[in-house]
C-alpha positions as CSV (number, residue, x, y, z in Angstrom):
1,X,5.6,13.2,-55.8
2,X,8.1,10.7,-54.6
3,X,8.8,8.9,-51.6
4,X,11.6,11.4,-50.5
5,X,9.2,14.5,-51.3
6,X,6.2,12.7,-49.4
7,X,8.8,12.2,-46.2
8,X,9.9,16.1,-46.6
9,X,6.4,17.5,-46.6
10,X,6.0,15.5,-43.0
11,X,8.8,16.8,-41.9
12,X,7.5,20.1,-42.7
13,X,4.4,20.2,-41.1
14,X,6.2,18.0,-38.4
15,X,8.2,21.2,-37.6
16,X,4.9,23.6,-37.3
17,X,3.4,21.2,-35.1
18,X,6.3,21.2,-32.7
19,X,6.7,25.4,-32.8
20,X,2.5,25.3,-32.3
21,X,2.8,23.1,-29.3
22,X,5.6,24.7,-27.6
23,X,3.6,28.0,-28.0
24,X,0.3,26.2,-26.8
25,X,2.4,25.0,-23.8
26,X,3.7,28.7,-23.4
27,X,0.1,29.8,-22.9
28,X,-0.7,27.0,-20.5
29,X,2.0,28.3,-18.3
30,X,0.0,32.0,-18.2
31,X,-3.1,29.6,-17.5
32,X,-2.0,28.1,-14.6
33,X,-0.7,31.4,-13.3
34,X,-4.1,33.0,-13.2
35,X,-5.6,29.5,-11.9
36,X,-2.8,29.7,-8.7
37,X,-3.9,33.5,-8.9
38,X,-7.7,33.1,-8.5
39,X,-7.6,29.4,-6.3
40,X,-9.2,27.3,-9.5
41,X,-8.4,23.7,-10.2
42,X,-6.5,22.7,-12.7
43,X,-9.0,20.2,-14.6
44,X,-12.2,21.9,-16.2
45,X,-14.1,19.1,-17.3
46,X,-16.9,21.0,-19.1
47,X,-14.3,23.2,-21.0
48,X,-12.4,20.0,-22.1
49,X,-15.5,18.4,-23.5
50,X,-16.5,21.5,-25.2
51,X,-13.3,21.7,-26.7
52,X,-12.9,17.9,-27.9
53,X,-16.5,18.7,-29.3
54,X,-14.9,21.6,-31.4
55,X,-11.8,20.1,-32.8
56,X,-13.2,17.1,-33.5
57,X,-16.1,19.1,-35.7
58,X,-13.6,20.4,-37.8
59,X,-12.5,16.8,-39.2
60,X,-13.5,15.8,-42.5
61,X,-14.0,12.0,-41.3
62,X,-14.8,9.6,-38.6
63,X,-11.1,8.3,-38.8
64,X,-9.4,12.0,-38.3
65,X,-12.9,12.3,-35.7
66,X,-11.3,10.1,-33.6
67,X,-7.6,10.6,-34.1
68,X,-7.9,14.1,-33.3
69,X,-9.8,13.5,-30.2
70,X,-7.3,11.4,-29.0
71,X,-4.6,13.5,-29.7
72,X,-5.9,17.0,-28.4
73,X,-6.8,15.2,-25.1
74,X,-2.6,14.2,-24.6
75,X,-2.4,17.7,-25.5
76,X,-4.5,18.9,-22.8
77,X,-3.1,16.2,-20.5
78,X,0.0,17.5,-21.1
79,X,-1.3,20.9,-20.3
80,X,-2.5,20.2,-17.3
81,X,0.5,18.2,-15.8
82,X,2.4,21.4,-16.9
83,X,-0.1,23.3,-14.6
84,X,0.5,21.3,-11.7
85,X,4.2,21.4,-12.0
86,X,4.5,24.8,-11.9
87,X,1.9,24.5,-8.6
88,X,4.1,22.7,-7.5
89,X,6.9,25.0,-7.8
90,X,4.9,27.6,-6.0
91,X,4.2,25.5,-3.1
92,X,0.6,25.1,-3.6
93,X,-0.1,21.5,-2.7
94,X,0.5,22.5,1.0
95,X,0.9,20.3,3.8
96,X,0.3,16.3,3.4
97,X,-2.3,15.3,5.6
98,X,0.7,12.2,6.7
99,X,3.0,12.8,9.7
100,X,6.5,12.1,9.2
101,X,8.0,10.3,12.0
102,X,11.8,9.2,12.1
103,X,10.7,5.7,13.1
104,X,8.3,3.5,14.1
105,X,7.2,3.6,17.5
106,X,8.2,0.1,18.8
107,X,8.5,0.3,22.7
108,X,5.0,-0.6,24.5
109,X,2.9,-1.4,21.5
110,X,-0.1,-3.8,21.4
111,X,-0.1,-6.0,17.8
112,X,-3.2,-7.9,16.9
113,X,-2.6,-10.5,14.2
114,X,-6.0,-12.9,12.3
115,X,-5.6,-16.5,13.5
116,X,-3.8,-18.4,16.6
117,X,-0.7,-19.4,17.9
118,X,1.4,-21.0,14.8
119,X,-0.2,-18.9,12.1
120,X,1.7,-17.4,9.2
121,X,0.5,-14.0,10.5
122,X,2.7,-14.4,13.8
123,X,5.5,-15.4,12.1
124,X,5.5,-12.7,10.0
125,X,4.5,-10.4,13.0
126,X,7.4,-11.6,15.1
127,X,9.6,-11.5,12.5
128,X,8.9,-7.4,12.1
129,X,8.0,-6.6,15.9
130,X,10.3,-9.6,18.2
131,X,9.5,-12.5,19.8
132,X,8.9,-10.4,22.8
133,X,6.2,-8.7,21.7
134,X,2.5,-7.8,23.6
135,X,0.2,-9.8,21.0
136,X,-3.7,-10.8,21.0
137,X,-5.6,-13.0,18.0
138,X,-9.1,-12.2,16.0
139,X,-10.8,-14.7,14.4
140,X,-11.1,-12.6,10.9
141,X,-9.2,-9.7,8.8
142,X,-12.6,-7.7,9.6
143,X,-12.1,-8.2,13.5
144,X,-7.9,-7.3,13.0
145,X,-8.8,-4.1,11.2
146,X,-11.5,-3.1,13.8
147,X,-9.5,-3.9,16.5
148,X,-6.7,-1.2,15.0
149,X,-9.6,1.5,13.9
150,X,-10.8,1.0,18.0
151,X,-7.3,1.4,19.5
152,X,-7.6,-1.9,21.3
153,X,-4.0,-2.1,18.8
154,X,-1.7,0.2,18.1
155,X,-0.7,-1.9,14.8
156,X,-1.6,-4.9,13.0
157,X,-0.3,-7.5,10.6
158,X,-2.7,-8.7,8.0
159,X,-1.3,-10.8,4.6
160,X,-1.7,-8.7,1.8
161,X,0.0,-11.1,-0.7
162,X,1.3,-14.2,-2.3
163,X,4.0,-14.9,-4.6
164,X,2.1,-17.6,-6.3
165,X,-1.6,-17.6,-5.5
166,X,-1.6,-13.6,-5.9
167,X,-3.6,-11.1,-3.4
168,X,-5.5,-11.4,-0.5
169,X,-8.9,-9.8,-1.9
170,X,-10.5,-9.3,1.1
171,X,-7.5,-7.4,2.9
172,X,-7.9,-4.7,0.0
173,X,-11.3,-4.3,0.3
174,X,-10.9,-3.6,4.1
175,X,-8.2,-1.1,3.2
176,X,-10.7,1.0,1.6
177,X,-13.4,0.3,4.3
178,X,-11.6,1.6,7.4
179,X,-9.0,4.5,8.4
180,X,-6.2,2.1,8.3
181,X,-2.7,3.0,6.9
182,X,0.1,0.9,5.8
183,X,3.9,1.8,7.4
184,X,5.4,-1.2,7.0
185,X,6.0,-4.4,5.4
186,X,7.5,-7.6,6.2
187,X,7.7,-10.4,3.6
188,X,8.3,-14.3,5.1
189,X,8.7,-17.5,3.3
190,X,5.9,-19.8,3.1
191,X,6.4,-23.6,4.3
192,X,3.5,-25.4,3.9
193,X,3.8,-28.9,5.3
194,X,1.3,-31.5,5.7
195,X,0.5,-32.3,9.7
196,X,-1.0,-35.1,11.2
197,X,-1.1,-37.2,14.8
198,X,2.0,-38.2,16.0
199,X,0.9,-41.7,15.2
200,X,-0.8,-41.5,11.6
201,X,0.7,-42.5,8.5
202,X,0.0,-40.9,5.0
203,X,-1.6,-44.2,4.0
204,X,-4.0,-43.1,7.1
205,X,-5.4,-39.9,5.5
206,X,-8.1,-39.3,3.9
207,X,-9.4,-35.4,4.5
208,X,-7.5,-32.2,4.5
209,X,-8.0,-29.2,6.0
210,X,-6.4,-25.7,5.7
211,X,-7.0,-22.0,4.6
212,X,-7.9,-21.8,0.6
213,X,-4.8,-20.2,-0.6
214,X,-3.0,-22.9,1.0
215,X,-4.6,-25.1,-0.3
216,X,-4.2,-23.6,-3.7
217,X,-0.6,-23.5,-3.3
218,X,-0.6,-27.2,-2.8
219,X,-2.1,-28.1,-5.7
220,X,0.7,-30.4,-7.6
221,X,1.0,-32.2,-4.5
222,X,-2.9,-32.7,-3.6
223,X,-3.4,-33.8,-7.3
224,X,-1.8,-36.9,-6.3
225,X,-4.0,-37.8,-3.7
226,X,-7.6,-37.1,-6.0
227,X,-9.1,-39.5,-3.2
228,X,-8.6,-36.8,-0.7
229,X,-11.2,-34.6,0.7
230,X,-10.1,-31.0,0.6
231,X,-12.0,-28.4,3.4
232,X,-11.4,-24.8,3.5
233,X,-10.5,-23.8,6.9
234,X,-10.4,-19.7,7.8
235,X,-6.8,-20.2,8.4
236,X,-3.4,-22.9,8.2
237,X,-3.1,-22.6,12.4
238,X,-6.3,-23.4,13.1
239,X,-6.4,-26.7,10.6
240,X,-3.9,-27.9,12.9
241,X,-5.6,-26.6,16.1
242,X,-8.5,-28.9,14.7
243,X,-6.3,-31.9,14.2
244,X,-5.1,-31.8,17.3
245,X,-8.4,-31.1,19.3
246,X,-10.8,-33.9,16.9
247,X,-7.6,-36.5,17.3
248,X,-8.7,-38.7,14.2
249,X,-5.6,-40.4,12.4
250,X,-8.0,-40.0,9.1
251,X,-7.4,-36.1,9.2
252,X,-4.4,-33.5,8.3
253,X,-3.8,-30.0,7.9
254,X,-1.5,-27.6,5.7
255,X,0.3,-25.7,7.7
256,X,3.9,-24.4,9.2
257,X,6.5,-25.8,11.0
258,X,5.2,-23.4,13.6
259,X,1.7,-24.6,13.6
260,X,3.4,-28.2,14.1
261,X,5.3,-27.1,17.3
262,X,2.6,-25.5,18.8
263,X,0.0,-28.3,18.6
264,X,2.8,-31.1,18.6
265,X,1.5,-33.0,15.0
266,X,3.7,-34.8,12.9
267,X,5.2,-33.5,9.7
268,X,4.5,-36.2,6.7
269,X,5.3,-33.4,4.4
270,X,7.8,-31.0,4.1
271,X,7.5,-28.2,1.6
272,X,4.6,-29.0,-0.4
273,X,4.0,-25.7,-2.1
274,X,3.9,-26.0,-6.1
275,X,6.6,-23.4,-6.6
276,X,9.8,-22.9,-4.6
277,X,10.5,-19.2,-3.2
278,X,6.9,-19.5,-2.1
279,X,6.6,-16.2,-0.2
280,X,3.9,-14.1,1.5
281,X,4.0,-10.3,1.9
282,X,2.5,-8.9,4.7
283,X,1.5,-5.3,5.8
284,X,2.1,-3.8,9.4
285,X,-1.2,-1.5,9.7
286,X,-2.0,1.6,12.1
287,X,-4.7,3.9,12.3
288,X,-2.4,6.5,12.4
289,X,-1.7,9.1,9.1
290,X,2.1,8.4,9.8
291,X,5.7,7.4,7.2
292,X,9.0,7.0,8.1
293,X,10.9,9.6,6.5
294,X,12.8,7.2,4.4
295,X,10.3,5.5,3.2
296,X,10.2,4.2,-0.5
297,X,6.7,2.8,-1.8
298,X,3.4,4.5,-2.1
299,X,0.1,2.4,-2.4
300,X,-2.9,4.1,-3.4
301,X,-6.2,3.3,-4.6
302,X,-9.3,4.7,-6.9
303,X,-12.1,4.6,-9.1
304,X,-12.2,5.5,-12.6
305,X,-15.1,6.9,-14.9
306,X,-16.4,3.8,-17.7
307,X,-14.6,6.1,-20.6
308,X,-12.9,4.6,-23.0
309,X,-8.5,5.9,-22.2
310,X,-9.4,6.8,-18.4
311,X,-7.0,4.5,-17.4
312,X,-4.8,5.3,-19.8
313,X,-4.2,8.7,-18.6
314,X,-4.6,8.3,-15.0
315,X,-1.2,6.3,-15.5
316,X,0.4,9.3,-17.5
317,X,1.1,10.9,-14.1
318,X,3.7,8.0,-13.3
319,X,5.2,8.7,-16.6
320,X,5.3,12.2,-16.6
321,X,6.6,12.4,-13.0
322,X,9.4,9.2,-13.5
323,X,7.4,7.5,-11.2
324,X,8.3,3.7,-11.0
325,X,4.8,1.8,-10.5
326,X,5.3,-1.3,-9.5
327,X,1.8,-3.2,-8.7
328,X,-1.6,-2.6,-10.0
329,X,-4.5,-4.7,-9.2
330,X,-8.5,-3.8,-10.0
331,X,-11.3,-4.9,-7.5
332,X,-15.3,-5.0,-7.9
333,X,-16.6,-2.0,-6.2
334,X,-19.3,-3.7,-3.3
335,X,-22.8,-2.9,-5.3
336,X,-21.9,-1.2,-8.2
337,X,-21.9,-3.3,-11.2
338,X,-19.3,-4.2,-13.5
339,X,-17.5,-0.9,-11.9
340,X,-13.9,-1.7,-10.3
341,X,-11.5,-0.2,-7.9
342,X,-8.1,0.1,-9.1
343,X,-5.0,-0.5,-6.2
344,X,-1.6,1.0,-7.2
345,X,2.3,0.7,-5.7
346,X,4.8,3.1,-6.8
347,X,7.9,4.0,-5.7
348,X,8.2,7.5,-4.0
349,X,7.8,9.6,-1.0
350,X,5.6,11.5,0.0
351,X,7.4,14.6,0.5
352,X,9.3,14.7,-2.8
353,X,7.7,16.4,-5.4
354,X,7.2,14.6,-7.7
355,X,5.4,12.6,-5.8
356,X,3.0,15.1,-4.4
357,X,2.8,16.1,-8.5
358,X,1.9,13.0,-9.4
359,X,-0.8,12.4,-6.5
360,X,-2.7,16.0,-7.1
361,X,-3.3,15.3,-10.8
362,X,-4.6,11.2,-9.9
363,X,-6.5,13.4,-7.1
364,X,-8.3,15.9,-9.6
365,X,-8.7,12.8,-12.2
366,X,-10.3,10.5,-10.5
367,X,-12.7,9.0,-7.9
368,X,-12.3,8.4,-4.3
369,X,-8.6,8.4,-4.3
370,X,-7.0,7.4,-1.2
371,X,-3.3,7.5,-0.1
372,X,-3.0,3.9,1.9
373,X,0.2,4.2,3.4
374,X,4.1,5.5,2.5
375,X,6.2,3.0,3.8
């Protein structure tokens, strides 16, 4: 046969396999009608291995082994997103276990921010809640976090990213840790100076002090001066706090314009980050299961099985439901080797639903799923 004769056989079978899927598709539809009937769940992991098992049996070759199996599990994917759509039409997801609130409560709040006076973190959390507003410090993300879960703080502000050092690790591991939701976000631009004594020079310094992200932002400029001691400090404030308090003309700090007002130091410096924009975003926290009804991004998080595609399809819900993801990151799960936690942004709200869709299929096909915050 020829080339043409070759390409009209596919075409053929092409046509079969379209009329056997939209019948198989047909079938999942009476499937998920006796599922809704009799309260099962949509995914049946023993029946989908047996079945991979059996199709992949009738192959004549590791090749078609493996091509089949990958193909009949987007056909049972496909099955099963079809099962929770028409769940969804039935109303079956229920209730979200998030409160929809028309805003954010704002009058008589308590905000506890990481740092002191002159940190980035009370920029950014005057910025979102006014200047007027009833604030306390911690010393760590850990103690901000607690202090929220406790109710010594109705919110918090925590930094949860960078535009060109990346994520603050620790802040999503805590996410995970506590009962902590996102409703908010506020990003601020970042203006790392260098700050000394009123009467130092930069041919004075010799040692610099700030928090390791800053530090890391400053790079191009730090490289310049290799004769310089670096120190990570737990954050850019409190370099400066410790500038002013040890007085030595030897020392500096990476830091704000704030953190220079509040503990009177010199700016040598002016924007030393390595990349201009630099920006940081940070989350407003509560410990209430609440969204503005408005609201546009979802963050999630979850763990996946070591199987080879798990990921893969986990992220065929976005697809499937035209779900916009916009952020994925993956974290070492705490003392469990080589396994990782996988943090998610999307846009959506939690009442549309395709989003609720979407989050009852990466519920049922995954790990430990948690919904962070709709904000």
């Amino acid at each position: 046969m020829d080339l043409k004769e070759l390409r009209d056989r596919i075409d053929e079978i092409d046509e079969e396999i379209v009329a056997l899927y939209e019948k198989r598709m047909k079938i999942s539809e009476d499937v998920a009608a006796y599922k809704i009937e009799n309260g099962k769940n949509v995914l049946d992991r023993e029946r989908e291995q047996s079945k991979l098992s059996k199709v992949k049996s009738l192959t004549h070759n590791d090749f078609n082994a493996l091509g089949i199996t990958e193909l009949f599990e987007q056909i049972m994917s496909m099955s099963r997103k079809k099962q929770y759509a028409l769940m969804a039409d039935k109303g079956i997801f229920g209730k979200t276990p998030f409160i929809p609130v028309d805003r954010l409560e704002m009058k008589d709040v308590k905000v506890v921010f990481q740092g002191i006076n002159g940190a980035y973190s009370e920029a950014a959390m005057v910025a979102y809640f006014g200047e007027d507003v009833d604030a306390f410090s911690v010393s760590t993300f850990r103690d901000a976090m607690r202090a929220i879960d406790e109710g010594m703080a109705d919110y918090g502000v925590l930094p949860i990213e960078n535009s060109s050092s990346g994520i603050v690790n620790a802040n999503y591991d805590l996410l995970t840790e506590f009962e902590n939701y996102i409703v908010a976000e506020q990003l601020i631009n970042i203006d790392n100076c260098l700050l000394c004594l009123p009467d130092a020079d930069l041919s004075d310094i010799d040692t610099v002090y700030s928090h390791p992200q800053a530090l890391m932002q400053c790079v191009p400029f730090l490289d310049d001066h290799p004769d310089w001691k670096q120190i990570s400090y737990s954050n850019t404030a409190v370099s400066a706090e410790k500038i002013k308090r040890d007085g030595l003309k030897n020392q500096a700090a990476i830091a704000g314009e704030r953190a220079a007002k509040a503990y009177g130091l010199k700016v040598l410096n002016r924007d030393i980050n390595s990349s201009e924009g630099n920006s940081t975003r940070f989350i407003i926290v509560t410990n209430q299961k609440i969204f503005v009804k408005d609201a546009g991004k979802i963050s999630i998080c979850f763990e996946l099985p070591h199987r080879s595609g798990s990921l893969y399809r986990i992220l065929s819900h976005f697809i499937y439901n035209d779900l916009n993801m916009t952020k994925i990151e993956s974290r070492p799960i705490p003392d469990r080797p080589w396994e990782y936690r996988f943090f998610i942004d999307f846009e959506g709200n939690l009442c549309d639903p395709s989003t609720k869709n979407a989050l009852r299929g990466l519920r049922e096909e995954s790990r430990n799923m948690k919904i962070l915050g709709n904000y």
